[in-house]
C-alpha positions in Angstrom: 35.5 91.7 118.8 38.4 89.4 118.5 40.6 91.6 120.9 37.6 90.8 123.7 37.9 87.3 123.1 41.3 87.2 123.1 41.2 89.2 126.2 38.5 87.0 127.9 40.8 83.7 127.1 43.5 84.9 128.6 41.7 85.7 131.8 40.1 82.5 131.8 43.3 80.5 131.4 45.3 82.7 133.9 41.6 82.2 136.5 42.1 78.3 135.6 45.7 77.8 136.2 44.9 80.0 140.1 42.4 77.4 141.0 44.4 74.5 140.1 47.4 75.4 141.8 44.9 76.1 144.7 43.2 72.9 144.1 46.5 70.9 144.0 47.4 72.0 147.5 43.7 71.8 149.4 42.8 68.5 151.2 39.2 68.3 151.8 39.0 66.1 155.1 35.2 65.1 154.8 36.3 63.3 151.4 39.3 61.4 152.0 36.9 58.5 153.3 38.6 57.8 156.2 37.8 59.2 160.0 40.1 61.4 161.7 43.0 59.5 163.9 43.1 59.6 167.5 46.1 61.7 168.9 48.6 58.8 169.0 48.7 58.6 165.7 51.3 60.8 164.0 49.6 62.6 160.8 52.3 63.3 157.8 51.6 66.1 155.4 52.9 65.5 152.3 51.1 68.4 150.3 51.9 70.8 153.2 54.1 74.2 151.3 57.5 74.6 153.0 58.6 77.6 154.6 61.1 79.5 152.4 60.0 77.3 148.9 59.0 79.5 146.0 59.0 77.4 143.1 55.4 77.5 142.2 55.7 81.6 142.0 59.0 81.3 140.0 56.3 79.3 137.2 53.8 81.3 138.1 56.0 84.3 137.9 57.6 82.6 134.5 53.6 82.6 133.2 52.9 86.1 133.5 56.1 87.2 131.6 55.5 84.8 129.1 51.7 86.7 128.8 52.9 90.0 129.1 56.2 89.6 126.9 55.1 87.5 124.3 52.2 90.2 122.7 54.5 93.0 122.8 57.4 90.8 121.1 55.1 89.9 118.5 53.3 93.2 117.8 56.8 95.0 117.8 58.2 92.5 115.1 54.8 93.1 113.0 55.3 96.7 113.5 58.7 96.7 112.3 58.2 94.6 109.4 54.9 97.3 108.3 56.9 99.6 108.8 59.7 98.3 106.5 57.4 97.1 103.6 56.1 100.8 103.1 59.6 102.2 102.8 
């Protein structure tokens, strides 16, 4: 049962983190209060990604090794430490 749990929160936290990065980066217009300028004015993105920038998928990237690596580090070192106890 605790395996499933386990399992669950780490889905859950990796399905959180998605949405907030995708949340961080989305602009919804019909809540920013203001109307949409004419087309002298000159509109600056600030959130906008830039071509050839990847540092949210090196963290993001970092994040899944750190899930993935971590476990198997840890069940390895309890492994090896059963496995010396009973020698």
């Amino acid at each position: 049962m605790t395996r499933k749990i386990r399992y669950f929160g780490v889905v859950l936290t990796l399905g959180l983190l998605a949405i907030l990065s995708m949340a961080s980066r989305a602009t919804v217009p019909s809540l920013q209060g203001t109307e949409t300028p004419g087309p002298k004015a000159r509109a600056v993105l600030a959130l906008a990604a830039q071509a050839g920038k990847s540092d949210g998928i090196v963290v993001l990237g970092i994040l899944i090794f750190m899930f993935i690596a971590v476990p198997i580090i840890l069940r390895y070192r309890n492994l090896k430490s059963s496995q010396a106890s009973s020698h």
